[in-house]
OpenMM code with the backbone's topology and positions (N, CA, C; nanometers):
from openmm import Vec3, app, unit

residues = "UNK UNK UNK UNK UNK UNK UNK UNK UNK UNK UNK UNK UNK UNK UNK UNK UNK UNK UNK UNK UNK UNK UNK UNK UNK UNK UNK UNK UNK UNK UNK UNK UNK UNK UNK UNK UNK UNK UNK UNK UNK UNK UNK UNK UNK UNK UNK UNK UNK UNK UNK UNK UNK UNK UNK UNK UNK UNK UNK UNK UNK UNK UNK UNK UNK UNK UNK UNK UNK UNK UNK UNK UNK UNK UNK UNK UNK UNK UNK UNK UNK UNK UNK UNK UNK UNK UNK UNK UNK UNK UNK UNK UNK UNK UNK UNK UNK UNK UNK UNK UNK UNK UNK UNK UNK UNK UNK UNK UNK UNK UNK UNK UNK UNK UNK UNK UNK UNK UNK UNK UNK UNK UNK UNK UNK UNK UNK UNK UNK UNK UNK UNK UNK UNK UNK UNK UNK UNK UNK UNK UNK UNK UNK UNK UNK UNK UNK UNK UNK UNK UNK UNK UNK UNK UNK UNK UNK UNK".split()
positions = [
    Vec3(0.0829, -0.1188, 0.0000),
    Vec3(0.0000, 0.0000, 0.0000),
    Vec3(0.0877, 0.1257, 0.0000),
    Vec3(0.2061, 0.0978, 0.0765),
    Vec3(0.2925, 0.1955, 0.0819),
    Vec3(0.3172, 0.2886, -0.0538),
    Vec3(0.3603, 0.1556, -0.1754),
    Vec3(0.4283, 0.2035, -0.3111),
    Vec3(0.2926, 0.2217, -0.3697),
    Vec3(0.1876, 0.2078, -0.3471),
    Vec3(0.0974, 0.2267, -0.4457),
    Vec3(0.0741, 0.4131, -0.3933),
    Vec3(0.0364, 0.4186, -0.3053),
    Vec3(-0.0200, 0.5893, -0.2089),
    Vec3(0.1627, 0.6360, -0.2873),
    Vec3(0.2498, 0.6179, -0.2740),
    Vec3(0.3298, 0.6894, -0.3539),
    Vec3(0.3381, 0.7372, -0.4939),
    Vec3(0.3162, 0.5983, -0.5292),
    Vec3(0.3490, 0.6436, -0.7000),
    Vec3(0.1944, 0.7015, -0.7257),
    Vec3(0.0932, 0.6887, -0.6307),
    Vec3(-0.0820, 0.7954, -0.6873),
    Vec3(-0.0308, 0.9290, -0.6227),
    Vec3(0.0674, 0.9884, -0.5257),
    Vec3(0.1143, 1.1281, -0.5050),
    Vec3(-0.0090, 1.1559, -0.3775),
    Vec3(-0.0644, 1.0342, -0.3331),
    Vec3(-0.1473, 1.0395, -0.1665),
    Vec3(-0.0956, 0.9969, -0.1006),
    Vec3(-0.1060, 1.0475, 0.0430),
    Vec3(-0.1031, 0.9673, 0.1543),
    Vec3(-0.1533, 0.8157, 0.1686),
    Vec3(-0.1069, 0.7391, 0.2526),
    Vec3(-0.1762, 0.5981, 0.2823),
    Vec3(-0.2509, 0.5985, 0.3784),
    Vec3(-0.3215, 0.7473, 0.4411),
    Vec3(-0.4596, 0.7714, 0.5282),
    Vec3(-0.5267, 0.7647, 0.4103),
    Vec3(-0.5111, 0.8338, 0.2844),
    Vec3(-0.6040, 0.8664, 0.1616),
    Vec3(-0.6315, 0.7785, 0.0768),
    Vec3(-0.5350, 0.6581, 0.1001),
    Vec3(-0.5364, 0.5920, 0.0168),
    Vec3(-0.6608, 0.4821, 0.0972),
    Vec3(-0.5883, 0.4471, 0.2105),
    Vec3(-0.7042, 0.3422, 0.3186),
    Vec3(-0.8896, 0.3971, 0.2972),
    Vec3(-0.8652, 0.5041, 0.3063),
    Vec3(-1.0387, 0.5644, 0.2821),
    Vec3(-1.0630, 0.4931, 0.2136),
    Vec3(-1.0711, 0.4950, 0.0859),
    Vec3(-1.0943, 0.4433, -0.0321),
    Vec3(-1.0924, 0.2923, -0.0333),
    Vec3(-0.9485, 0.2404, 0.0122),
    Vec3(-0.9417, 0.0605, -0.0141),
    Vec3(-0.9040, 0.0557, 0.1250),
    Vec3(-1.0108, -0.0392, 0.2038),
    Vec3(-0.9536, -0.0547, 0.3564),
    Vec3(-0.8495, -0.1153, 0.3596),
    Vec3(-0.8098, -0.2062, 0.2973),
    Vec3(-0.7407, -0.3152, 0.2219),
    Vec3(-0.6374, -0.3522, 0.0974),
    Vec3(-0.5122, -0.4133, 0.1093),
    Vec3(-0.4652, -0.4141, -0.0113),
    Vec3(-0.5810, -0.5252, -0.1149),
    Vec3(-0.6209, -0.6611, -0.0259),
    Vec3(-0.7526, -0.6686, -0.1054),
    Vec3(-0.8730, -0.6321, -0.1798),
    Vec3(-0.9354, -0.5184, -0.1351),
    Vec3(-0.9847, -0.4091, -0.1712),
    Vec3(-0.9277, -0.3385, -0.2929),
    Vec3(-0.7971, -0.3177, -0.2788),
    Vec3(-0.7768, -0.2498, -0.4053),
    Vec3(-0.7356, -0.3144, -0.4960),
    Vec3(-0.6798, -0.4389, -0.5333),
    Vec3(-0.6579, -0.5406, -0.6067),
    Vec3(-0.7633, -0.5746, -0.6814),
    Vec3(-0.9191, -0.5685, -0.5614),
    Vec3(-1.0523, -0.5922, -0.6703),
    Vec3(-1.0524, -0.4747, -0.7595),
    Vec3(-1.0296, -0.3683, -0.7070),
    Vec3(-1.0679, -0.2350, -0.7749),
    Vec3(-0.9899, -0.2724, -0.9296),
    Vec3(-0.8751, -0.3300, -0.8580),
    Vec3(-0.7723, -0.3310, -1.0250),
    Vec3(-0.8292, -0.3791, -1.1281),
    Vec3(-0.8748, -0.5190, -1.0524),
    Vec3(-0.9210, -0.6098, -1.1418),
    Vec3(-1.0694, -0.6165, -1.2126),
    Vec3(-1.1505, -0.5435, -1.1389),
    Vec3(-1.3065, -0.4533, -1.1957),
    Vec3(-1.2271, -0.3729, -1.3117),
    Vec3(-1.1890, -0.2939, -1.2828),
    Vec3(-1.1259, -0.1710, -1.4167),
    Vec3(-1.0964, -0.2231, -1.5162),
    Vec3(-0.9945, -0.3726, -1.4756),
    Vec3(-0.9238, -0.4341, -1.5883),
    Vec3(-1.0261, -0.4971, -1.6550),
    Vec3(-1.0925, -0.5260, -1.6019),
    Vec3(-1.2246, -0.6044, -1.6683),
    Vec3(-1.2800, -0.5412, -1.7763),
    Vec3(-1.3150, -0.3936, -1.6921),
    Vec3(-1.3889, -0.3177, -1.8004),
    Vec3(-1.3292, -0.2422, -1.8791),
    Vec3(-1.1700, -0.2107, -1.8449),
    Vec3(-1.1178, -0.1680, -2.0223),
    Vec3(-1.1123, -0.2334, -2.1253),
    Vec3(-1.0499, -0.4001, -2.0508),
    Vec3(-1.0631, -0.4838, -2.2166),
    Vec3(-1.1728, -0.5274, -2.2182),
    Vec3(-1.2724, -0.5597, -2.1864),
    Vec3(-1.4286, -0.5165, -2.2949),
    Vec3(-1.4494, -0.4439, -2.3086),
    Vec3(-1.4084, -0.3073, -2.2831),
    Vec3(-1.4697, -0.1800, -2.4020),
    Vec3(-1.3509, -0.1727, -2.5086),
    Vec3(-1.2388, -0.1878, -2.4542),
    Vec3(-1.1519, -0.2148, -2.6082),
    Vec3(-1.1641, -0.3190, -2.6729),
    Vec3(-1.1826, -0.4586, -2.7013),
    Vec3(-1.2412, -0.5376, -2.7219),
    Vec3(-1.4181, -0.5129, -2.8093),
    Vec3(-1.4464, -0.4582, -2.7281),
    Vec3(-1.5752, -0.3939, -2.8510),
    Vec3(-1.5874, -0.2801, -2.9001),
    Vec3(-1.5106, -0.1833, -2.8971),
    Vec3(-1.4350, -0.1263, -2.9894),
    Vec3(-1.3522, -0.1622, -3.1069),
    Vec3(-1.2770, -0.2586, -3.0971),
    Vec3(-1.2067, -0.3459, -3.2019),
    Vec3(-1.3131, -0.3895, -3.2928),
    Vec3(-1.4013, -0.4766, -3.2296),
    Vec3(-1.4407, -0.5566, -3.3278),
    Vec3(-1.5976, -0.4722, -3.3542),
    Vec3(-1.5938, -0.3604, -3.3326),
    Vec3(-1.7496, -0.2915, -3.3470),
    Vec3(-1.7345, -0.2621, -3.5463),
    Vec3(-1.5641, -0.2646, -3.5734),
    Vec3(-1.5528, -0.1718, -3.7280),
    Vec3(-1.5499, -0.3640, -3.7784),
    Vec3(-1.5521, -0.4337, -3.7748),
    Vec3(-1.5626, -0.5641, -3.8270),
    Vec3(-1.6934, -0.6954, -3.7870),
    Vec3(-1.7297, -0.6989, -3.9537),
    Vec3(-1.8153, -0.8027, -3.9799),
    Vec3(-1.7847, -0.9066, -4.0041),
    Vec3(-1.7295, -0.9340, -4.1079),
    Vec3(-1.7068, -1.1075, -4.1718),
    Vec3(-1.6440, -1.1765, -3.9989),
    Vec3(-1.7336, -1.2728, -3.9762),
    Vec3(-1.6672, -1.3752, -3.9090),
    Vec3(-1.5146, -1.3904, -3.8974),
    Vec3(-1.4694, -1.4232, -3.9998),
    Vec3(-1.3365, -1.5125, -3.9797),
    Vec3(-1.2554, -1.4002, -3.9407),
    Vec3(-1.2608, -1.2514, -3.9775),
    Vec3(-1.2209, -1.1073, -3.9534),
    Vec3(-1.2440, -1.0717, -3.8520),
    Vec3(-1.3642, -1.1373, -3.7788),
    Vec3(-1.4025, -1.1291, -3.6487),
    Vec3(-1.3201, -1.1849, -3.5221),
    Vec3(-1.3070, -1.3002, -3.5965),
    Vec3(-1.1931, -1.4108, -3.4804),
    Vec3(-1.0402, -1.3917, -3.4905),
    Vec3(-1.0158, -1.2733, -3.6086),
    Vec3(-0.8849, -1.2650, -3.6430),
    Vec3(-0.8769, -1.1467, -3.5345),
    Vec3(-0.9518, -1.0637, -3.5076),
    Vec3(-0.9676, -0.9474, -3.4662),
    Vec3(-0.9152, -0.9633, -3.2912),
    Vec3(-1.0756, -1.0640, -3.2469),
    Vec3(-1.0580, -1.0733, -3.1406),
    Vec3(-0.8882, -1.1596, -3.0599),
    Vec3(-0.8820, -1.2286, -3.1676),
    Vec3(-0.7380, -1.2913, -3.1027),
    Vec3(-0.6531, -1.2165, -3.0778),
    Vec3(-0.5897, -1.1261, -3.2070),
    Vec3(-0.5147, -1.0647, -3.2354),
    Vec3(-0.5174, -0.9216, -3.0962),
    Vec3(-0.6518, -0.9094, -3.0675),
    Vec3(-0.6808, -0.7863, -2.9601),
    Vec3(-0.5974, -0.8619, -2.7976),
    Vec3(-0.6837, -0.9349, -2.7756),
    Vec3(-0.6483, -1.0864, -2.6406),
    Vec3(-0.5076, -1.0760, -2.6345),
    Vec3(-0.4830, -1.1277, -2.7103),
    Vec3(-0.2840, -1.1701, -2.7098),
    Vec3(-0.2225, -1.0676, -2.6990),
    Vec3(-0.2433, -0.9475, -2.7905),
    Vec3(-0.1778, -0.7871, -2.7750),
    Vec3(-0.2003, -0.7432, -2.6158),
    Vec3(-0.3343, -0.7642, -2.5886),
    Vec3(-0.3810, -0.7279, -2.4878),
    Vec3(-0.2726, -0.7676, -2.3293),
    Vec3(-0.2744, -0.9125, -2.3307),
    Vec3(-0.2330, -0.9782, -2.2662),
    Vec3(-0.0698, -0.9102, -2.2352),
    Vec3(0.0034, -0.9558, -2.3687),
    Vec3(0.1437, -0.8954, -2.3853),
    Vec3(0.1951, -0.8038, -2.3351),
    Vec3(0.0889, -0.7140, -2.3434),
    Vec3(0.1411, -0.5333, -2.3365),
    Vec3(0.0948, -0.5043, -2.1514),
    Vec3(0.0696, -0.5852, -2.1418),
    Vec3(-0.0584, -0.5699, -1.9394),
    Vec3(0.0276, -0.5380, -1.8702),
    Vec3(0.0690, -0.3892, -1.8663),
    Vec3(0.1367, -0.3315, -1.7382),
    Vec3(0.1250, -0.4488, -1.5994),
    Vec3(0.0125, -0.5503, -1.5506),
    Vec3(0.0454, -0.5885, -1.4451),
    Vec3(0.0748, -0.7107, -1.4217),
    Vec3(0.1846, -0.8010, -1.5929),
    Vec3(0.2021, -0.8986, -1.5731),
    Vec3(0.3079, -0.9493, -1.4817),
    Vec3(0.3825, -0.8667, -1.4316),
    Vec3(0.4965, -0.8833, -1.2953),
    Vec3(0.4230, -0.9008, -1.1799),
    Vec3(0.2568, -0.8988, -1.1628),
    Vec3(0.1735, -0.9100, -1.0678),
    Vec3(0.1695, -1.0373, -1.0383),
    Vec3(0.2397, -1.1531, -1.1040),
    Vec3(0.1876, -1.3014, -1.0655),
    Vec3(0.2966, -1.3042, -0.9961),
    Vec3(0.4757, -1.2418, -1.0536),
    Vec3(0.5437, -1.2432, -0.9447),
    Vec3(0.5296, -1.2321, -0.8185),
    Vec3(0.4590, -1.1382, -0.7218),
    Vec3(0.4652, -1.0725, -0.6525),
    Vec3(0.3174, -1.1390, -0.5709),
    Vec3(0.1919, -1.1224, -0.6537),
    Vec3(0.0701, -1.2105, -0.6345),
    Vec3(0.0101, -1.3253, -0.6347),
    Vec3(0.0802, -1.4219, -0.6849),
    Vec3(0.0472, -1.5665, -0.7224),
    Vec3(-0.0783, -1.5739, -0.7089),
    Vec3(-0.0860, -1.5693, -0.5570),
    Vec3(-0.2368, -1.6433, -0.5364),
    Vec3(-0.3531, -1.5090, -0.6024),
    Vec3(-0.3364, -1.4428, -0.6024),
    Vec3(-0.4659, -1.3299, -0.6677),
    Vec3(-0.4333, -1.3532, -0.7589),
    Vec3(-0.3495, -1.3611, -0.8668),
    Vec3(-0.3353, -1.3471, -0.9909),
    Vec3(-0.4630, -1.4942, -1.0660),
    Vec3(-0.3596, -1.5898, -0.9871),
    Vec3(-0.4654, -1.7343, -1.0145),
    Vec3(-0.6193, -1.7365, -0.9660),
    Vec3(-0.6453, -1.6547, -0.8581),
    Vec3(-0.7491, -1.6929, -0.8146),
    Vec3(-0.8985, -1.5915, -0.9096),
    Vec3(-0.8084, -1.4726, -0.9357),
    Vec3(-0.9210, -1.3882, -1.0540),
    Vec3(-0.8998, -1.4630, -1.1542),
    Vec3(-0.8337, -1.5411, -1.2672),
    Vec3(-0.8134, -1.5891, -1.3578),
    Vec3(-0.9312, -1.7097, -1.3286),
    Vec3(-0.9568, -1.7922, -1.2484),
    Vec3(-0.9763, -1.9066, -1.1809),
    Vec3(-1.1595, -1.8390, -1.1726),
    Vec3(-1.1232, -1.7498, -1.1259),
    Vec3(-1.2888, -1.7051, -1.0965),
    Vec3(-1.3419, -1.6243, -1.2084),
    Vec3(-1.2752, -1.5614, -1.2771),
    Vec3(-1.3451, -1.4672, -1.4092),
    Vec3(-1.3267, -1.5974, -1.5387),
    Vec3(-1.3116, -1.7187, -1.5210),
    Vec3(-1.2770, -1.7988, -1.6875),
    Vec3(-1.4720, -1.7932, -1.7134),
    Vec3(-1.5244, -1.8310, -1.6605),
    Vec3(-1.6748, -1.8490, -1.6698),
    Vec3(-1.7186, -1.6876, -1.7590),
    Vec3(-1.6787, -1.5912, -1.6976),
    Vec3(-1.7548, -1.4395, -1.7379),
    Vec3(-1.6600, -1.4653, -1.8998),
    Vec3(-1.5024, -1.4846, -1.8955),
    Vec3(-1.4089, -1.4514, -2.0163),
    Vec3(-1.4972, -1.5328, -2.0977),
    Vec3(-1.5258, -1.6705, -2.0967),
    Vec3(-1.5806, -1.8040, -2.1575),
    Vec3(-1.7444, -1.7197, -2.2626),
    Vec3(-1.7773, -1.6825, -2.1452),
    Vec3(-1.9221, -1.5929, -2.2085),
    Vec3(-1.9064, -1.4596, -2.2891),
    Vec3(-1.8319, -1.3938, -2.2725),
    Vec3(-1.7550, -1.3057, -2.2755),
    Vec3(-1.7303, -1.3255, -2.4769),
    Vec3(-1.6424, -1.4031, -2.4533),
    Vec3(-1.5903, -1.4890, -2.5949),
    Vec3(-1.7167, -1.5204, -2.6945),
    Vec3(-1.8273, -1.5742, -2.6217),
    Vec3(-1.9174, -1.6273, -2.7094),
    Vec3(-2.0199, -1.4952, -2.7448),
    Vec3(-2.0305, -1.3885, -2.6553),
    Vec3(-2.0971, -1.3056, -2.6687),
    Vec3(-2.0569, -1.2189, -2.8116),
    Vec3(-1.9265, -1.2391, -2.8212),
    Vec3(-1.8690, -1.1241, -2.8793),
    Vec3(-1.8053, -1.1927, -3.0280),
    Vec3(-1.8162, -1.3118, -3.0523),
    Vec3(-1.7990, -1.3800, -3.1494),
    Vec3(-1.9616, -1.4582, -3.2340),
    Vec3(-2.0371, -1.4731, -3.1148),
    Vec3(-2.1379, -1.5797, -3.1685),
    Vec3(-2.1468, -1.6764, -3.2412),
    Vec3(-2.1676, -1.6795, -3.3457),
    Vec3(-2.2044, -1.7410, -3.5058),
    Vec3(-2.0382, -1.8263, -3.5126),
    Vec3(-1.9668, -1.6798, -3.5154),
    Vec3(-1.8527, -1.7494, -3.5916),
    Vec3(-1.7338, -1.8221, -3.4990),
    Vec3(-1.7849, -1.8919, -3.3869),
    Vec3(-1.7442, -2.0074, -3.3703),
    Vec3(-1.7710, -2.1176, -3.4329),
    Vec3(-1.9165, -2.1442, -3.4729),
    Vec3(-1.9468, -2.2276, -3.5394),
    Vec3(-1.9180, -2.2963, -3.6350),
    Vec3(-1.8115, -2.2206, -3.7543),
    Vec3(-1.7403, -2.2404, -3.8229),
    Vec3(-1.5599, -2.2519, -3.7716),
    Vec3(-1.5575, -2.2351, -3.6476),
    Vec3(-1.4082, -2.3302, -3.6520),
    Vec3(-1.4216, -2.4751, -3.6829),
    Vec3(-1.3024, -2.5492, -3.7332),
    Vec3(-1.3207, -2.6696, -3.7991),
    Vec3(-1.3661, -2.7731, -3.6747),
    Vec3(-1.2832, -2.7759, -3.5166),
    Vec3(-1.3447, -2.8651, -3.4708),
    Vec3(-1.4956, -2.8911, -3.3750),
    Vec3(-1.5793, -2.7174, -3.4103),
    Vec3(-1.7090, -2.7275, -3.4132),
    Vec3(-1.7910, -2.7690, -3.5107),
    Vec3(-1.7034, -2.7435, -3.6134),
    Vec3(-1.7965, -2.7091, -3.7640),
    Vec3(-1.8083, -2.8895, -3.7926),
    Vec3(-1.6735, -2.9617, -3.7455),
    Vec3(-1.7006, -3.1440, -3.7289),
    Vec3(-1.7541, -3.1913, -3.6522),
    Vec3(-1.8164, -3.1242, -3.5708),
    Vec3(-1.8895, -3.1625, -3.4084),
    Vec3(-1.7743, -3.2626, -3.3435),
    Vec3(-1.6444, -3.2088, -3.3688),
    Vec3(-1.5598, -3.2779, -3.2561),
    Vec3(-1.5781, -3.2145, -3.1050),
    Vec3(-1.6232, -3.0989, -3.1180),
    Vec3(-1.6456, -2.9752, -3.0038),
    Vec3(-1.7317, -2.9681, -2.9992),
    Vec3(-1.8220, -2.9223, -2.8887),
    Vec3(-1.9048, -2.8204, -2.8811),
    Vec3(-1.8257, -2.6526, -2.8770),
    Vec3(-1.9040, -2.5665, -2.9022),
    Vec3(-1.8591, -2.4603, -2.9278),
    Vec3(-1.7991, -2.3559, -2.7900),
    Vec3(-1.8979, -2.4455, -2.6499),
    Vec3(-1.8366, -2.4193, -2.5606),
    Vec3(-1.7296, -2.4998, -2.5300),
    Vec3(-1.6812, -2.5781, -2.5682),
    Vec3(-1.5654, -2.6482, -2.5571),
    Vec3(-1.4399, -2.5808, -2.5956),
    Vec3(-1.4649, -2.5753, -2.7023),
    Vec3(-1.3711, -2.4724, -2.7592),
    Vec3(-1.3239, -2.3290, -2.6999),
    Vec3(-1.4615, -2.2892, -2.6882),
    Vec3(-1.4250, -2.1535, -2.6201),
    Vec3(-1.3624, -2.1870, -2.4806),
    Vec3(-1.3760, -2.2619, -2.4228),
    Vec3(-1.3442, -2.3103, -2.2653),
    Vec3(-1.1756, -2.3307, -2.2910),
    Vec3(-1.1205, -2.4094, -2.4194),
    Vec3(-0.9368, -2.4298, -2.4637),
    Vec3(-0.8995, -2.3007, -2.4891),
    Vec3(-0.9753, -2.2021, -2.5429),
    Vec3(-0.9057, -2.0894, -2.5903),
    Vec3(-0.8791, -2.0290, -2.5213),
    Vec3(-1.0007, -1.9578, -2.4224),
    Vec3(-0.9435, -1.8944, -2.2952),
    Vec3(-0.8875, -1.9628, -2.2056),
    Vec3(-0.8762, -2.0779, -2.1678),
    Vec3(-0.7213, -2.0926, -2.1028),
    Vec3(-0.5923, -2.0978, -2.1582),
    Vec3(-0.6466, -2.0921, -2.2607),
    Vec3(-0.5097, -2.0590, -2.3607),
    Vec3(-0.4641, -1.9267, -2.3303),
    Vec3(-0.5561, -1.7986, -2.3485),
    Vec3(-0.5166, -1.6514, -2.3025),
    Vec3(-0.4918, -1.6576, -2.1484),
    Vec3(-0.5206, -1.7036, -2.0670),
    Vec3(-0.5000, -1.7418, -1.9091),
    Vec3(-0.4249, -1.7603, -1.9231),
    Vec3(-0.3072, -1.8555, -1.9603),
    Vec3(-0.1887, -1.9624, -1.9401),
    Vec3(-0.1225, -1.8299, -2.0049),
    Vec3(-0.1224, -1.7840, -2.1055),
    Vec3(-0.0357, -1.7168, -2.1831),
    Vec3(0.0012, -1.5782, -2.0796),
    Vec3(-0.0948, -1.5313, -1.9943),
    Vec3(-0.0833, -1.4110, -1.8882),
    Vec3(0.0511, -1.4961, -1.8047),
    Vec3(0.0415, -1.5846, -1.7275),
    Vec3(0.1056, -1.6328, -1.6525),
    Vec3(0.2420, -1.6717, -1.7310),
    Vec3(0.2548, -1.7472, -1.8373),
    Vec3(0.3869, -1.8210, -1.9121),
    Vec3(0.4041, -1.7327, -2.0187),
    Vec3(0.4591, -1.6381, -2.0270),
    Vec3(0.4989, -1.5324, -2.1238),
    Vec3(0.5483, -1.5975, -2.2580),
    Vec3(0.4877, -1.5916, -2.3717),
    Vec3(0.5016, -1.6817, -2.4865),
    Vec3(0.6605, -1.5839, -2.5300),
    Vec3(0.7377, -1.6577, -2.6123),
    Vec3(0.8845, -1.6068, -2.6593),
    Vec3(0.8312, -1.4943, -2.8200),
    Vec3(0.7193, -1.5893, -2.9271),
    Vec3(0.7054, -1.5888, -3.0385),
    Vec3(0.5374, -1.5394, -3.0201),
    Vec3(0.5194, -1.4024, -3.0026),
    Vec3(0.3752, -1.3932, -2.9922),
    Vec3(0.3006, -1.3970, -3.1268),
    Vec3(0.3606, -1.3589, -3.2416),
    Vec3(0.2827, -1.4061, -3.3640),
    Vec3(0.2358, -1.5306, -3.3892),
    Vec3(0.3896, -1.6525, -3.3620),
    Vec3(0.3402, -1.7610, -3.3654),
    Vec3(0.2412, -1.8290, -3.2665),
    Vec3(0.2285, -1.7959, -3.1371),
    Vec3(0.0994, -1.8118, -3.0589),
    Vec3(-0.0139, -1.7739, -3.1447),
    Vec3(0.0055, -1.6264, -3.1709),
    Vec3(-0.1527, -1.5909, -3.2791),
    Vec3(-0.1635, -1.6653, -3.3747),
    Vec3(-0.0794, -1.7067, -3.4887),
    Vec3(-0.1017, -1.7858, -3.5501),
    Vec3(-0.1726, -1.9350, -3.5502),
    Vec3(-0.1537, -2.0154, -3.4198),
    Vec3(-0.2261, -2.1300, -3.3623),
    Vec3(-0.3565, -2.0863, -3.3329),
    Vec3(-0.3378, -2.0256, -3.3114),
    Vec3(-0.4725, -2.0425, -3.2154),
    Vec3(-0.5401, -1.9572, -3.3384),
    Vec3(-0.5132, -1.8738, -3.3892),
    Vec3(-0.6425, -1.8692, -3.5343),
    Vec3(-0.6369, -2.0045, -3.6152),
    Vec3(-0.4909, -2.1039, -3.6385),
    Vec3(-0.5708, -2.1930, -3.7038),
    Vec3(-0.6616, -2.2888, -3.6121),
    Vec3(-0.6446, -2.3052, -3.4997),
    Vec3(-0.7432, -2.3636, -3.4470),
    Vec3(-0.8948, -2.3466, -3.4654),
    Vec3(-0.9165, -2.1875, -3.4447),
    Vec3(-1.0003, -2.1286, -3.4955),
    Vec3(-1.0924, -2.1298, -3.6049),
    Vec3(-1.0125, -2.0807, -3.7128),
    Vec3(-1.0712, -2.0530, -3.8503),
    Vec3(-1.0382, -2.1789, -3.9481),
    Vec3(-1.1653, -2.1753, -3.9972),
    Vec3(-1.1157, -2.3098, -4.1265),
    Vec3(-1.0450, -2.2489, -4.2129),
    Vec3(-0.9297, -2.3929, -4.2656),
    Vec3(-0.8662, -2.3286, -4.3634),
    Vec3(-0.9136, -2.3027, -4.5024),
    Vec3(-0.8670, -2.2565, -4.6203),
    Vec3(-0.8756, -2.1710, -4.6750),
    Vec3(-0.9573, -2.2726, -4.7710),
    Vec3(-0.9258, -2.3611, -4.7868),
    Vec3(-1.0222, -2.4898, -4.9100),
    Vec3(-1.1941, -2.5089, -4.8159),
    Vec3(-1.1936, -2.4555, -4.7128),
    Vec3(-1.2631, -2.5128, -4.6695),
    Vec3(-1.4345, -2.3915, -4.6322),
    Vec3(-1.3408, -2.3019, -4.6437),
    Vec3(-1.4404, -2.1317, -4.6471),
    Vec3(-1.5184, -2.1145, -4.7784),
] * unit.nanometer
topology = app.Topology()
chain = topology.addChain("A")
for resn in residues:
    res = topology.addResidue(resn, chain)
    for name in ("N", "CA", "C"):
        topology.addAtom(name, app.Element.getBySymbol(name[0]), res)
């Protein structure tokens, strides 16, 4: 609480008002974080229609997203919060995913074969973006690249 009331330029009386708790303010983080990447997130994909442009979109947003997260040194330091919001928000991300894609899951290949259900899928992907917060990928294109072909049928097949 100390370094946080510093680097905001308050006191840690001013800061306690507000978050009784370093728990307390950790939710606060993690509410905010919530709600910037779904409004950036539907922002992204508000200028795109075609499906497969859709899933290119949203990945491509997720993974950037993920990459760039000022608070990925937070698992250092947090373990157990880090896992335990990940652990408790996969259900909202899971819906989240389907809300904002719909249809065009349906056409990934291992829904479109009924090897999946479509919540199945969505359930591998986002722990795929989960795992990727925690295990910092080396090759982030080539991560994007998988996981759209997982995604999108290939090109004989559109």
């Amino acid at each position: 609480m100390q370094e946080v009331s510093e680097a905001a330029g308050v006191s840690r009386a001013t800061l306690y008002r507000y978050f009784p708790s370093k728990d307390h303010l950790m939710d606060a983080v993690a509410i905010f974080d919530e709600r910037t990447f779904a409004e950036g997130l539907a922002a992204a994909l508000a200028v795109v229609e075609d499906p497969s442009d859709r899933i290119r979109t949203f990945v491509a947003f997720a993974f950037d997203y993920i990459r760039t997260h000022p608070a990925r040194a937070l698992f250092e330091t947090e373990p157990e919060f880090v896992l335990g919001y990940l652990l408790a928000h996969l259900p909202k991300l899971q819906a989240a995913f389907l809300a904002q894609l719909g249809d065009a899951v349906d056409a990934a290949p291992a829904v479109a074969s009924g090897s999946l259900s479509r919540e199945q899928l969505v359930d591998v992907v986002v722990r795929l973006f989960a795992s990727s917060f925690i295990i910092p990928e080396p090759d982030d294109r080539a991560l994007v690249q998988s996981v759209n072909g997982i995604l999108l049928p290939s090109a004989g097949e559109m």
